[in-house]
C-alpha positions as CSV (number, residue, x, y, z in Angstrom):
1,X,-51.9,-51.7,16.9
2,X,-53.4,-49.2,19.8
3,X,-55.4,-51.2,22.5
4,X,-58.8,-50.0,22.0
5,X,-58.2,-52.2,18.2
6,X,-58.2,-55.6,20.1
7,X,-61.5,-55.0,21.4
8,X,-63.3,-53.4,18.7
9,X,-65.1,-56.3,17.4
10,X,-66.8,-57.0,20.8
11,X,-70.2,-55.6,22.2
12,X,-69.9,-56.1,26.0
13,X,-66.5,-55.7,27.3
14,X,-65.9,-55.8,30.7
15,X,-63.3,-53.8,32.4
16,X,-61.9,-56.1,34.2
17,X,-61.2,-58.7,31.2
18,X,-59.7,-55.3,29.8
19,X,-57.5,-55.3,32.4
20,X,-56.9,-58.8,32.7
21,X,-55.3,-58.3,28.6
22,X,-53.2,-55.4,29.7
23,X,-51.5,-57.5,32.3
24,X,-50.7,-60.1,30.4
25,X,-49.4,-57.3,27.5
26,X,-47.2,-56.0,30.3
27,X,-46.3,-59.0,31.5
28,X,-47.4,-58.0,35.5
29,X,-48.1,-60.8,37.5
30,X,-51.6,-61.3,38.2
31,X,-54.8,-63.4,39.8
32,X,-58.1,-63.0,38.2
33,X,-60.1,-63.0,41.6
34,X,-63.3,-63.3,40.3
35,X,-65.5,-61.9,37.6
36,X,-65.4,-58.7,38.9
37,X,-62.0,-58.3,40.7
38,X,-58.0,-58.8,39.4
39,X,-55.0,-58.4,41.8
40,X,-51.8,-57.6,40.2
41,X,-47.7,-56.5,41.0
42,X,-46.3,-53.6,38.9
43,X,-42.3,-53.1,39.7
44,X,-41.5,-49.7,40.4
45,X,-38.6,-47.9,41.0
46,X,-38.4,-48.2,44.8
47,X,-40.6,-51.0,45.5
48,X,-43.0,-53.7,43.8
49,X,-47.0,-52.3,44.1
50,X,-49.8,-54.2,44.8
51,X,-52.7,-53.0,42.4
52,X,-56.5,-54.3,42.9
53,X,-58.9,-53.3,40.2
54,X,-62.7,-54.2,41.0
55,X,-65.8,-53.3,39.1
56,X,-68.6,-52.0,41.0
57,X,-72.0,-52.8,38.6
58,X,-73.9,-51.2,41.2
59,X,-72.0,-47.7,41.5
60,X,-70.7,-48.3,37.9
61,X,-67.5,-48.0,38.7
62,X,-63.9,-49.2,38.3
63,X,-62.2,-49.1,41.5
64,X,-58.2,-49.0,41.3
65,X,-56.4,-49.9,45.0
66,X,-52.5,-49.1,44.4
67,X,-51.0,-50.5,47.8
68,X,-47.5,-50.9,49.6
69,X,-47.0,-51.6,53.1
70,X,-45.2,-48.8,55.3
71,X,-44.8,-49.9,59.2
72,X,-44.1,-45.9,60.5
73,X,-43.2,-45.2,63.9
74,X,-46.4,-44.8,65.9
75,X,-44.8,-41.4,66.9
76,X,-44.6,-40.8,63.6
77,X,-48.0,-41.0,62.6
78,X,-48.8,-37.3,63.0
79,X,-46.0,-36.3,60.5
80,X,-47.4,-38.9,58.1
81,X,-51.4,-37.7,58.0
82,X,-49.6,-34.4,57.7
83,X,-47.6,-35.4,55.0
84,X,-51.1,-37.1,53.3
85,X,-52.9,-34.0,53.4
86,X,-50.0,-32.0,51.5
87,X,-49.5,-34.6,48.9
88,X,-53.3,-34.8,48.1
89,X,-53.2,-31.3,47.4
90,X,-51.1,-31.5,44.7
91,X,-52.9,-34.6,42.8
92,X,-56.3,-34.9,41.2
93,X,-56.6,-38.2,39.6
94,X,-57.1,-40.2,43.1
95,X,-56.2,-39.8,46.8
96,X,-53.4,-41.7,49.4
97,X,-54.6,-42.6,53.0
98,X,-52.5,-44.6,55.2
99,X,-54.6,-47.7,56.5
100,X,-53.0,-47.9,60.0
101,X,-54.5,-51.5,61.1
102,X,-53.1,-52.8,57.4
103,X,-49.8,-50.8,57.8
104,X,-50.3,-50.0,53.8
105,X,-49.9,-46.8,52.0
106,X,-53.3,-46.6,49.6
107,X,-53.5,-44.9,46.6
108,X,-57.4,-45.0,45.9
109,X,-59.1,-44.0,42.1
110,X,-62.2,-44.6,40.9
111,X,-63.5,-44.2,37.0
112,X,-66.7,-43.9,36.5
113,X,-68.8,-45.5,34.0
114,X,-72.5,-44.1,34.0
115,X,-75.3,-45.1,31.6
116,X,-73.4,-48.0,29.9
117,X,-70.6,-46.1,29.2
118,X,-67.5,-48.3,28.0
119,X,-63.9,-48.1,29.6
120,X,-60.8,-47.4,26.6
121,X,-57.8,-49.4,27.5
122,X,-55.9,-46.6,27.2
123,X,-57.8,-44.8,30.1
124,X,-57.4,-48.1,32.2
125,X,-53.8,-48.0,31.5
126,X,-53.2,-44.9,32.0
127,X,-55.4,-45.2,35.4
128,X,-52.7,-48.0,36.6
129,X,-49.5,-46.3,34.9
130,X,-50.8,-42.8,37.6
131,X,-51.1,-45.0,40.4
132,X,-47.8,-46.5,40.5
133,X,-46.3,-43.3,39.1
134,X,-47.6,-41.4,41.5
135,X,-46.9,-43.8,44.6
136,X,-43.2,-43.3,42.9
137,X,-43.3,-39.3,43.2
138,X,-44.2,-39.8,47.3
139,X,-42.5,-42.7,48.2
140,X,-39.3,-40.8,49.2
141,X,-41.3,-38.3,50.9
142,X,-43.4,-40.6,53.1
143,X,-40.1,-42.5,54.6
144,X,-38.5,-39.1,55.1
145,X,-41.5,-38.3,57.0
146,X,-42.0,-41.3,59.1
147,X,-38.5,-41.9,59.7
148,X,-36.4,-38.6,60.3
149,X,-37.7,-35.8,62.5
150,X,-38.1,-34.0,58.7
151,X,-41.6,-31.9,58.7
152,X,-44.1,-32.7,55.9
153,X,-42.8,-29.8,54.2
154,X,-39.1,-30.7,54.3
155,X,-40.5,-34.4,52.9
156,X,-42.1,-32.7,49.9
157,X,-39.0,-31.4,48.4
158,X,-37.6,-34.9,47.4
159,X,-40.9,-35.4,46.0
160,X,-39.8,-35.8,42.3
161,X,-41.7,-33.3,40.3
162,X,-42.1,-36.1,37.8
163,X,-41.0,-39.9,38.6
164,X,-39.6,-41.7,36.1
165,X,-39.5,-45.4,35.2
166,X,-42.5,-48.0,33.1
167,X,-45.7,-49.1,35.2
């Protein structure tokens, strides 16, 4: 059974209860924060992620937050926004920024849903399987970066050109 066939008998899904069923498919830990809102852990390969998914009725959107904390060298710091602005180059689906005050790593994607338009599961999944998959392609490259004298450039290489593993 695909996931768009568990909700096919229902008029007014909401994302986040959408989400809500694929964590509890994949067996993620997760907190429904409110009606609007669900925090959840996806393992990765190099560290655990801390995914927020919010609905926005008012933009129509579904916001994904992929987190992980990263506490770089203040000195560092340059290297790092360096090493941001290359690896947003090379992706499309979403952006990183490091939130320095948080010490997190951000991964930030939004899909939008104008005029009533419904969310697939399979679009949400595969929204939340490119976050963490993605945070696993840079992860190696951002603690080159913030904690070797390696340029952004020299970080980028161990970049894997495709990570591997399950969100």
């Amino acid at each position: 059974m695909s996931l768009s066939e568990s909700f096919l008998h229902s008029d007014d899904i909401h994302p986040i209860d959408i989400v809500e069923t694929l964590a509890e498919t994949r067996d993620w830990e997760f907190d429904r924060v409110g009606d609007d809102q669900i925090a959840m852990a996806v393992e990765g390969q190099w560290r655990t992620y801390s995914l927020t998914l919010a609905w926005s009725g008012g933009d129509e959107m579904l916001r994904l937050i992929c987190t992980f904390e990263m506490e770089p060298p203040e000195a560092r710091l340059p290297a790092l926004y360096e090493m941001l602005n290359r690896c947003n180059d090379q992706v499309w689906g979403g952006a990183f920024s490091f939130w320095a005050e948080q010490r997190l790593m951000v991964w930030r994607h939004g899909l939008l849903l104008t005029g009533g338009q419904l969310a697939a599961p399979e679009q949400i999944d595969r929204m939340i399987a490119t976050a963490v998959v993605t945070a696993e392609r840079y992860y190696p490259a951002f603690q080159l970066v913030s904690w070797s004298d390696s340029s952004a450039d020299e970080a980028l290489r161990v970049a894997m050109s495709e990570a591997w593993g399950r969100a």
